[in-house]
C-alpha positions in Angstrom: -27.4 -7.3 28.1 -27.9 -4.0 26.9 -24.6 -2.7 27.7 -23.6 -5.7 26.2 -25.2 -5.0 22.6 -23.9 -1.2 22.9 -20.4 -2.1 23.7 -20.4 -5.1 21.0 -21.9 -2.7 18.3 -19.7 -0.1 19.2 -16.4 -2.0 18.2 -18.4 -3.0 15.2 -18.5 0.5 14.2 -15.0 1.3 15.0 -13.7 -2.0 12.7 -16.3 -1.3 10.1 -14.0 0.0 7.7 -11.4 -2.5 7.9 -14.0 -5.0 7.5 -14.9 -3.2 4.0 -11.5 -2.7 3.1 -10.5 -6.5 4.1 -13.5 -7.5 1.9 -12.6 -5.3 -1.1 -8.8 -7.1 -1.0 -10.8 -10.2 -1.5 -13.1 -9.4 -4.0 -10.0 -7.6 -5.6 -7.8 -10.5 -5.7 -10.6 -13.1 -6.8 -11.4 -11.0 -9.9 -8.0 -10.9 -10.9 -7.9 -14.6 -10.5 -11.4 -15.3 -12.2 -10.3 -12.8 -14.8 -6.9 -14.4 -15.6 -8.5 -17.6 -16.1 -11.0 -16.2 -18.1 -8.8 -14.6 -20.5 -6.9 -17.9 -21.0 -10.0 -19.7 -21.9 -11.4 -17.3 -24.4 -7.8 -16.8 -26.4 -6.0 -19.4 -28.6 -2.9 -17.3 -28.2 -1.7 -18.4 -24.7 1.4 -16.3 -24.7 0.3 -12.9 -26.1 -3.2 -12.8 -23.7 -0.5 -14.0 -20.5 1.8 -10.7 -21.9 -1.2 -8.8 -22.1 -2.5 -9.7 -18.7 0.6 -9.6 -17.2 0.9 -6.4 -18.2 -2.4 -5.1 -16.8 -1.5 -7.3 -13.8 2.1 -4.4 -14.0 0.1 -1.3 -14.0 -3.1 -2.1 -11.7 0.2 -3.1 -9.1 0.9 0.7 -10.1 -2.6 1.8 -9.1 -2.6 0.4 -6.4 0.7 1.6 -5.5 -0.3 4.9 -5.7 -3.3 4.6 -3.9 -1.1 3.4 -0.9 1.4 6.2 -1.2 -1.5 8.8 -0.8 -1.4 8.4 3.1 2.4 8.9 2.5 1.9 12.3 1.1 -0.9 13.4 3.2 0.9 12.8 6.4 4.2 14.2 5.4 2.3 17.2 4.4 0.7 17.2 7.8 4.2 16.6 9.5 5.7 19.7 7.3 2.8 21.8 8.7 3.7 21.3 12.3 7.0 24.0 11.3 4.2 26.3 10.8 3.9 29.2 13.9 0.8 28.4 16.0 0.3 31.9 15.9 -1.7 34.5 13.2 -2.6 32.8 9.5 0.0 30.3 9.9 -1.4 29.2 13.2 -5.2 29.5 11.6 -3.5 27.1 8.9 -1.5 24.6 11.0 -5.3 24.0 13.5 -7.4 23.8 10.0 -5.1 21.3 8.2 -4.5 19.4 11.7 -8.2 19.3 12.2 -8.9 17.7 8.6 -5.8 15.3 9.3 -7.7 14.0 12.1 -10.4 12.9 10.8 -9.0 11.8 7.5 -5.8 9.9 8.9 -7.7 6.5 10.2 -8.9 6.0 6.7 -6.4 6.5 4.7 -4.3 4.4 6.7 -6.4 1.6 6.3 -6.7 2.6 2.8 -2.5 2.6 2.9 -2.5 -0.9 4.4 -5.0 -3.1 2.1 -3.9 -1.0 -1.0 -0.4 -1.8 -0.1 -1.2 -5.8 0.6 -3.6 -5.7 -2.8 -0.4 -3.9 -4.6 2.0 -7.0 -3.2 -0.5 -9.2 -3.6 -0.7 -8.5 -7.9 2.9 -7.7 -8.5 3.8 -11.3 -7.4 1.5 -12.9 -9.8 2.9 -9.9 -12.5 6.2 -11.2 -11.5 5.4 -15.0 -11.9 4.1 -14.4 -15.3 6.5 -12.3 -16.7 9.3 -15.3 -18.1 9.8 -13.3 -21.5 12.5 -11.1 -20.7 15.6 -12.0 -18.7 16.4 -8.4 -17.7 12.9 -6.9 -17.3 12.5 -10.1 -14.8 15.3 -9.4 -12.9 14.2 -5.5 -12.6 11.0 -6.6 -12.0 12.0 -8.8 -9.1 14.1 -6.3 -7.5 11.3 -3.3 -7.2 9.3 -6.6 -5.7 12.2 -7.2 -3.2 12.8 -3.6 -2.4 8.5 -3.5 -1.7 8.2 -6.6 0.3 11.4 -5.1 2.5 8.8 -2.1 2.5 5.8 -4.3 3.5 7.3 -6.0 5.9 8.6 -3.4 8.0 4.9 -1.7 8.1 3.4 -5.4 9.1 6.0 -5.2 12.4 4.8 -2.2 13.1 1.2 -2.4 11.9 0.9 -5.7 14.3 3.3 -4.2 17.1 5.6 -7.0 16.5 7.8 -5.2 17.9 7.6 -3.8 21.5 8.0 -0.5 21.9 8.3 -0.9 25.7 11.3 -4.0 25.5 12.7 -2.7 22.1 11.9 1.2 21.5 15.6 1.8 19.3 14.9 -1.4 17.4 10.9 0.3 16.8 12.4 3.8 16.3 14.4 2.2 13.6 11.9 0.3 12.0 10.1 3.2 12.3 12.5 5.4 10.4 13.0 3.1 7.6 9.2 2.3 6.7 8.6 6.2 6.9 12.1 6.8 4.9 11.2 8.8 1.7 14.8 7.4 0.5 13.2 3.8 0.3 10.2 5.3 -1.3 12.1 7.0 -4.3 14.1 4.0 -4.4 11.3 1.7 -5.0 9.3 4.3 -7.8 13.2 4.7 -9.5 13.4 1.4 -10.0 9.8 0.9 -11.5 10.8 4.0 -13.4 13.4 2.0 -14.9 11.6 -1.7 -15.2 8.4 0.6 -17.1 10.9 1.8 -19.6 12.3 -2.0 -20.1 8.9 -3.1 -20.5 8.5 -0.4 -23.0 
């Protein structure tokens, strides 16, 4: 029974901050609901507070964003260090930033994951609102289609959809394109560009 409770409270522990991060996504997403509905009520002006909203629906998307990308440029500063010599400073370098790495990387990548998912989760409803402007729409639903593509690779990976065992050049692939900086400057470009629409 003992063992029991140890072993149980163990994988508690381990899960504990997906739990927290699963509950924040939540909590996130029902204040921007309550919120939404909120502003409605209190405003005559239906189509200025929707603009406004959606517009602070546009850059929280952003935030969040960025707050997924962080993983990104953590670990491709860890992967650049691995070129480093594993001898003298740089060697004293590469251990100290692999060390940190290690006990940062779990984390951030949930961090990456329920950021990412929150970000998806408020451009839609950014996208659904936004009806104005024909073009800024259009933009608008591209850097979402480029970011779902994004998504959706890391949810085949992120779930092992995909077997590495039966499939491992279909994974490596997968793998490549989710981790492609390419897709990533592609995606901020574009935002780049439906910002400046926006205006």
């Amino acid at each position: 029974m003992k063992r029991t409770s140890q072993l149980l409270l163990k994988r508690f522990s381990s899960n504990i901050l997906k739990h927290y991060l699963l509950l924040g996504l939540v909590v996130l997403i029902s204040i921007l609901l309550i919120s939404s509905s909120s502003v409605s009520a209190e405003d005559d002006d239906e189509d200025d507070d929707d603009e406004d909203l959606s517009k602070s629906l546009g850059w929280a998307a952003v935030g969040l964003f960025a707050v997924s990308s962080f993983f990104i440029a953590v670990d491709q500063t860890y992967r650049l260090t691995r070129r480093l010599s594993k001898e003298g400073k740089q060697g004293e370098r590469r251990k100290a930033i692999t060390n940190i790495y290690l006990k940062v990387r779990k984390p951030l990548l949930y961090t990456h994951y329920f950021a990412g998912l929150a970000a998806l989760v408020v451009l839609l409803i950014h996208g659904v609102m936004l009806t104005k402007d024909d073009t800024e729409a259009v933009i608008g639903w591209v850097t979402a289609g480029v970011y779902i593509f994004y998504i959706f690779t890391g949810i085949l990976l992120w779930f092992k959809i995909i077997s590495a065992k039966r499939r491992p050049k279909f994974r490596k692939a997968v793998l490549w394109v989710h981790r492609s900086l390419l897709i990533f400057a592609i995606i901020i470009a574009i935002h780049i560009v439906h910002l400046a629409i926006a205006g």
